[in-house]
N, C-alpha and C positions, 0 to 999 in steps of 0.2 A: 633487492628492494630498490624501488626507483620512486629519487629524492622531488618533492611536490615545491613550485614556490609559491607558499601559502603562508600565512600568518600563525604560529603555532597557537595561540590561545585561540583566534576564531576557528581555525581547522578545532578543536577541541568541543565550540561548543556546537558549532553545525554536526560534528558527530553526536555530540550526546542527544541533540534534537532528533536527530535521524535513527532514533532507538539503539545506538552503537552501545554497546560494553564497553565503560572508559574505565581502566586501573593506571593507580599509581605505579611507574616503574622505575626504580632507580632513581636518577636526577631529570626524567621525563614520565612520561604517560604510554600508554598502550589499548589502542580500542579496535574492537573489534565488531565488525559490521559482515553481516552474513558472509563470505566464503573469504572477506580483506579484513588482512593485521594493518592496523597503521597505528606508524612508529614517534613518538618528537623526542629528543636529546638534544639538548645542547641551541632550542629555537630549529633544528632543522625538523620537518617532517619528513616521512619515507612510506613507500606501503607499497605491501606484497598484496596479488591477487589481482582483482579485476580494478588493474588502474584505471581507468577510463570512466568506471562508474563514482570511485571515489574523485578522480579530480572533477568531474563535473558537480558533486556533493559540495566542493570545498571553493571551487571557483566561480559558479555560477549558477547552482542550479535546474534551471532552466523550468518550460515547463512542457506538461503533458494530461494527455485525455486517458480516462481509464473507464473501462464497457464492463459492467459486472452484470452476471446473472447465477440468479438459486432455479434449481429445477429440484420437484418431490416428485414422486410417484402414489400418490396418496397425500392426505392430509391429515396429520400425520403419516409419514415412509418413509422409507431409503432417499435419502437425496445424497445433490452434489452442489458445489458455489466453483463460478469460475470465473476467468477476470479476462481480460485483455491492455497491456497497456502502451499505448503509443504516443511518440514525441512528431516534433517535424522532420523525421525522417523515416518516418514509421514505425511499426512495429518496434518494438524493444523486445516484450517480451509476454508469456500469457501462461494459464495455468489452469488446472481443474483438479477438485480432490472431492473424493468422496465425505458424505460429513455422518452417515448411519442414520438411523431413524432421528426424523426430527420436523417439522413443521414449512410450511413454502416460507413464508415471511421469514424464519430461523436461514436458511439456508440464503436469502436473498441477501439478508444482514451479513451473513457470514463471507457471503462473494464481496461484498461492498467491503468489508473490513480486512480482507486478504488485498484489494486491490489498493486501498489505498495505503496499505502500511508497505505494500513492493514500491510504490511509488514513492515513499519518504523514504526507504533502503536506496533506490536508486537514485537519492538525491533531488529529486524536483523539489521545486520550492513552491510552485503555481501548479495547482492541479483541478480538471473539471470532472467531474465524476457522472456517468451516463447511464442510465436504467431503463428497465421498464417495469420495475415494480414500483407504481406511485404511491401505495404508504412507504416504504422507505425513502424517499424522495419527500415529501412532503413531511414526514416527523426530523428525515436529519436536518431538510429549512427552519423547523421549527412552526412549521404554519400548520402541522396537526399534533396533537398529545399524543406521547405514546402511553396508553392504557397497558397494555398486555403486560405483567408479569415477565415472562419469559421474553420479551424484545428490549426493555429497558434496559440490563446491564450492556447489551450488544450496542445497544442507542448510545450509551455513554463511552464505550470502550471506539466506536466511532468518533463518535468527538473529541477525545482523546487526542486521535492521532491527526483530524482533521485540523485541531489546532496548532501544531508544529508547522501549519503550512506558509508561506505570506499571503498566500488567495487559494480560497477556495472556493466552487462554485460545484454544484448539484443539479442533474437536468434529469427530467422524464423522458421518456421517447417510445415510439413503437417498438414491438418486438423485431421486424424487420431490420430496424436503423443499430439493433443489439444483436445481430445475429450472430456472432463467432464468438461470442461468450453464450450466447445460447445451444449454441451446436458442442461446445466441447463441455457444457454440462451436462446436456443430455449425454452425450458418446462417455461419460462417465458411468450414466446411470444404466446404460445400454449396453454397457461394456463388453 
């Protein structure tokens, strides 16, 4: 394990912010955040796994742009949500999963709410979020109602996470200017 110099209580609450699994452990804490243990005893911190993601979690945050896109094959169909997420040095990291039968707008929420909760796992603290589906865009600003039944818990479960951020920001855009979140949802659905 390689020891962090951090603050043991704020390293504790930036993890629990960052959706980490904090337990009590002995005369310290232990939390766990997707594939990293981190450790406190005795005021020191330590953590195994992908250091680099957690000291930027605990040091700085930083920030970053995340490209999300749903793709259906029907309305209702088979879809897929995928994301893309980049800092200023590019790329980090990106993803696509199938979601089964399920609605365009379900699956656009659902890319949006995978991207932004990798992005609070990777620690950003500032994140803009980029689309090209404008009801999602326009109901997470809050500038349209979400009516639909079946978008609202996903609208909340969004805000959720969009709240742990210090800035958050939400933009429309062409499909063009979203393309490699659009391509590896499709090449999901295309599979």
């Amino acid at each position: 394990m390689e020891e962090l110099d951090v603050d043991a209580a704020e390293a504790r609450r930036k993890l629990g912010r960052a959706g980490a699994e904090v337990t009590e452990d002995g005369d310290g804490w232990r939390a766990v955040l997707g594939g990293s243990v981190v450790e406190e005893s005795g005021g020191g911190v330590r953590v195994e796994g992908n250091v680099d993601r957690v000291r930027r979690l605990l040091e700085d945050g930083g920030s970053a742009t995340v490209y999300f896109d749903g793709a259906c094959r029907g309305n209702p169909g088979p879809a897929a949500a995928a994301y893309v997420v980049e800092d200023e040095d590019g790329v980090v990291t990106e993803d696509a999963r199938e979601l089964g039968e399920t609605t365009n707008n379900e699956a656009e929420y659902a890319a949006l709410l995978a991207a932004v909760t990798e992005a609070r796992e990777l620690g950003y603290t500032e994140v803009e979020a980029v689309g090209d589906s404008q009801l999602v865009v326009e109901q997470v600003k809050g500038n349209w109602r979400c009516k639909a039944d079946n978008l609202r818990p996903l609208l909340h479960q969004v805000n959720d996470v969009v709240e742990s951020f210090d800035g958050f920001r939400i933009r429309h855009v062409p499909r063009e200017v979203n393309e490699r979140a659009d391509e590896l949802a499709n090449e999901v659905l295309d599979g």
